[in-house]
C-alpha positions as CSV (number, residue, x, y, z in Angstrom):
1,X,8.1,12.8,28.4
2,X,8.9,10.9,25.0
3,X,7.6,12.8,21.7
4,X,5.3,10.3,20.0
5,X,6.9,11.0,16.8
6,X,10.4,10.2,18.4
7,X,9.2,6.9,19.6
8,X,7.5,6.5,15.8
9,X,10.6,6.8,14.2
10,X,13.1,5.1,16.9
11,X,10.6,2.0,16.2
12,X,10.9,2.1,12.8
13,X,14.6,3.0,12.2
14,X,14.5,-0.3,15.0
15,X,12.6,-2.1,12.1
16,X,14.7,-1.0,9.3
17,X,17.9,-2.4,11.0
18,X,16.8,-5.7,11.5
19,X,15.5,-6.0,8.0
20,X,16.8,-3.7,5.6
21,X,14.8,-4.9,2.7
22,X,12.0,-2.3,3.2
23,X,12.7,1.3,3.4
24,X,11.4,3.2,6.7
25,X,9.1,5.2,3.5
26,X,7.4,1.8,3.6
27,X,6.2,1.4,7.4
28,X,5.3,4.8,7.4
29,X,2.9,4.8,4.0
30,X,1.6,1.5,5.2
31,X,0.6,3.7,8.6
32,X,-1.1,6.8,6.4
33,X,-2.8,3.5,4.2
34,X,-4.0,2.2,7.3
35,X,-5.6,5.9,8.1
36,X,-6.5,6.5,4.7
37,X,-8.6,3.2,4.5
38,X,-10.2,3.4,8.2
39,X,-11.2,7.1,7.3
40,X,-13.1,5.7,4.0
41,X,-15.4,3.3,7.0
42,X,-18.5,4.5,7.6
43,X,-17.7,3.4,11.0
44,X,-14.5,3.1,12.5
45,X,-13.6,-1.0,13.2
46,X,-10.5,-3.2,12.5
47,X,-10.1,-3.8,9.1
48,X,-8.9,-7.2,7.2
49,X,-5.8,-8.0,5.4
50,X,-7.6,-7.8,1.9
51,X,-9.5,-4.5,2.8
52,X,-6.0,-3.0,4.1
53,X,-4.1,-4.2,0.7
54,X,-7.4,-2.3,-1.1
55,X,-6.8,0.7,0.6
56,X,-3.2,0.8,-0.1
57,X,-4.0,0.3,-3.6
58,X,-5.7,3.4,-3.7
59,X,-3.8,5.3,-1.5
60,X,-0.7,4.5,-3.5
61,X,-2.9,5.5,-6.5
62,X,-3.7,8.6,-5.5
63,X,-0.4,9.9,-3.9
64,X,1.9,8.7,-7.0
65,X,-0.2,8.4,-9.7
66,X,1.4,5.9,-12.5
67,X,4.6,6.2,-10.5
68,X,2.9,3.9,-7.4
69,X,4.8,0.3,-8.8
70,X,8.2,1.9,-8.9
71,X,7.8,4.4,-5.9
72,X,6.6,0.8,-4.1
73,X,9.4,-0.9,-5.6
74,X,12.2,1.8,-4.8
75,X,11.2,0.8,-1.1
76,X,11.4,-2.9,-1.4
77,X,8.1,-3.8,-1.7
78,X,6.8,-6.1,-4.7
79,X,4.0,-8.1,-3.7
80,X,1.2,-8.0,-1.6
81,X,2.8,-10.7,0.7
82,X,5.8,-7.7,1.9
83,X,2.8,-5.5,2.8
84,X,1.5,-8.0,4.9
85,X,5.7,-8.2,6.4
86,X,5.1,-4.8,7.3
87,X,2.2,-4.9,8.8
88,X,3.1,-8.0,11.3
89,X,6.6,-6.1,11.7
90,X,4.5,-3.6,12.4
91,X,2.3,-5.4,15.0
92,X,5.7,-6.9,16.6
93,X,6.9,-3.6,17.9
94,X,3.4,-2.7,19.2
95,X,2.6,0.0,16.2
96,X,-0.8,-1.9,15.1
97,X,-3.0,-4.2,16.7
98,X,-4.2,-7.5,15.0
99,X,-7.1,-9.8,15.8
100,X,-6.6,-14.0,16.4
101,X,-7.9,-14.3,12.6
102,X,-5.2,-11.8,11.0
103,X,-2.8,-13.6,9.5
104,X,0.3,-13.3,7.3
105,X,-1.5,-15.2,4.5
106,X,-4.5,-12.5,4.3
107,X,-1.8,-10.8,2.2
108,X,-0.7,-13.3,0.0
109,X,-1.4,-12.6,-3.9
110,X,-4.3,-10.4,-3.3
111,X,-3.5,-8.4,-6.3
112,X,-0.5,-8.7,-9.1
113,X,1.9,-5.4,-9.0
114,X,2.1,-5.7,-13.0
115,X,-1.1,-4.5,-13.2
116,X,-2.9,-3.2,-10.0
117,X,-1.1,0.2,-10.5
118,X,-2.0,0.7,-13.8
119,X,-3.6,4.5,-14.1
120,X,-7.1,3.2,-16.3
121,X,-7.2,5.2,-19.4
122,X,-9.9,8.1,-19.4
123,X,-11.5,6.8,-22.6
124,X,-11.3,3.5,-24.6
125,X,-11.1,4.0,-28.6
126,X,-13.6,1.0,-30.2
127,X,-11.3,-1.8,-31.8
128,X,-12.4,-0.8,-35.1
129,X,-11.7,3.2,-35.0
130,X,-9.9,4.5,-38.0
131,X,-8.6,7.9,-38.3
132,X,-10.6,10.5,-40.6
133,X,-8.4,11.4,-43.8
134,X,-10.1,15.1,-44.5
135,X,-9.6,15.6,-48.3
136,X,-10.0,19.1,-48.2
């Protein structure tokens, strides 16, 4: 009997070798995304490009923090449109199922790597804040 992880990793390495643009780290986070995002459902059911590229954004958030462009970019990935090259890569060697309306376009320029990774600050000084001078 084949080990499930074996055949995981045979499939990806498989991937990886025919286009070495994305790192097997890639295929595999865009697996835990996929989990991470289904798990968030109130029910479980397919999920669309957009809501997949959400997930990610978050998942990506919460694993590297203000690291998530570079740890992203280290990989090969620097759009939303080489998530979605994953994902039908992905679908090609029978790792995810997709629907007649999935497309390869669902992931094009959902959001803009410059800024979705962005950590938000934790508070916002008002634009006309001065510093306090104690004279004491």
């Amino acid at each position: 009997m084949v080990n499930p992880t074996t055949e995981l990793l045979e499939k990806i390495n498989k991937l990886c070798r025919k286009n070495p643009r994305y790192k097997p780290e890639a295929y595999l986070f865009v697996l835990a995304a996929l989990h991470f995002t289904v798990s968030s459902l109130s029910e479980t059911r397919h999920v669309t490009g957009q809501e997949l590229l959400a997930g990610i954004r978050l998942y990506g958030i919460d694993q590297f923090g203000p690291l998530t462009r570079q740890v992203f970019e280290h990989w090969g990935v620097r759009r939303t449109q080489d998530f979605g090259k994953i994902v039908f890569a992905l679908v090609e060697v029978k790792l995810l199922g997709k629907t007649e309306d999935d497309s390869i376009e669902d992931f094009k320029g959902v959001y803009d790597f410059s800024t979705a990774f962005d950590p938000q600050p934790l508070f916002k000084l008002s634009d006309d804040w001065e510093p306090q001078v104690s004279s004491s």
